[in-house]
N, C-alpha and C positions, 0 to 999 in steps of 0.2 A: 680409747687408747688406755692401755695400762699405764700405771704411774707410779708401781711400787708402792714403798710408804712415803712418795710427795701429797701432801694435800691437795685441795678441791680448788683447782685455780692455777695451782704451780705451772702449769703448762703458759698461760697467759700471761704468768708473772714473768716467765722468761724472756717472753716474746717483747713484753713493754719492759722489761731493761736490758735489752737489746737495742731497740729503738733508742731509749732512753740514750744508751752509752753513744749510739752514732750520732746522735743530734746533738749532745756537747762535745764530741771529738770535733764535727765539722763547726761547730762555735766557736771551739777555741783556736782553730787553724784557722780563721777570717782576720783579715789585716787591719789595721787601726790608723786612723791617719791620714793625713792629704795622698792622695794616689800616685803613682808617676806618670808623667806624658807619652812617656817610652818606654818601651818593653825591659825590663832587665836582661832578659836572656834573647835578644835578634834584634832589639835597639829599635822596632815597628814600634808607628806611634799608635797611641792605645786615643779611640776616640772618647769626645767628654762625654757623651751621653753612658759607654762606659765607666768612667770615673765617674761620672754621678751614681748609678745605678751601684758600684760597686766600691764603697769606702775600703782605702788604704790598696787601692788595684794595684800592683806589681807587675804583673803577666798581661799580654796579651792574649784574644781569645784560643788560640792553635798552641799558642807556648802550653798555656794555664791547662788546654785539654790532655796535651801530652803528659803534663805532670799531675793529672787527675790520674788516668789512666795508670800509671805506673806507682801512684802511691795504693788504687786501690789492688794490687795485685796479692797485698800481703795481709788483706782483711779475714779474720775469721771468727767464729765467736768460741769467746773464750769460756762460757756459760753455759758451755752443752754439757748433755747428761757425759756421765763417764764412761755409759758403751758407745757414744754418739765419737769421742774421742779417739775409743780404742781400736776404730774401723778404719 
């Protein structure tokens, strides 16, 4: 693959802060904190072995899916080359 004048690696370098940037994005959106018993948003009670498994749970698991779904709708990476942009 041509790389213009990027160096020997820059392609992988993108690729691991890429990675990099989604794995503290999903980091720092994890909840802190005793869980709750019931769902914020449908008032379903959330079982403990969820609340164990998952510190500071909010959501139930269909709530929590729906609002996966629709936050990942606006992901993109911001570190593409500038023709990868201009397409």
């Amino acid at each position: 693959m041509a790389t213009g004048w990027a160096g020997d690696g820059a392609v992988q370098d993108q690729i691991d802060a890429t990675v990099a940037d989604a794995v503290q994005r999903a980091r720092n959106r994890l909840q802190k904190g005793p869980g709750l018993s019931h769902c914020e948003e449908c008032d379903a009670p959330i079982p403990a072995a969820r609340r164990k498994a998952v510190p500071g749970v909010r959501l139930c698991v269909a709530c929590q899916q729906a609002h996966d779904e629709t936050a990942a709708a606006g992901l993109y990476n911001r570190r593409g080359s500038k023709d990868s942009q201009l397409r």
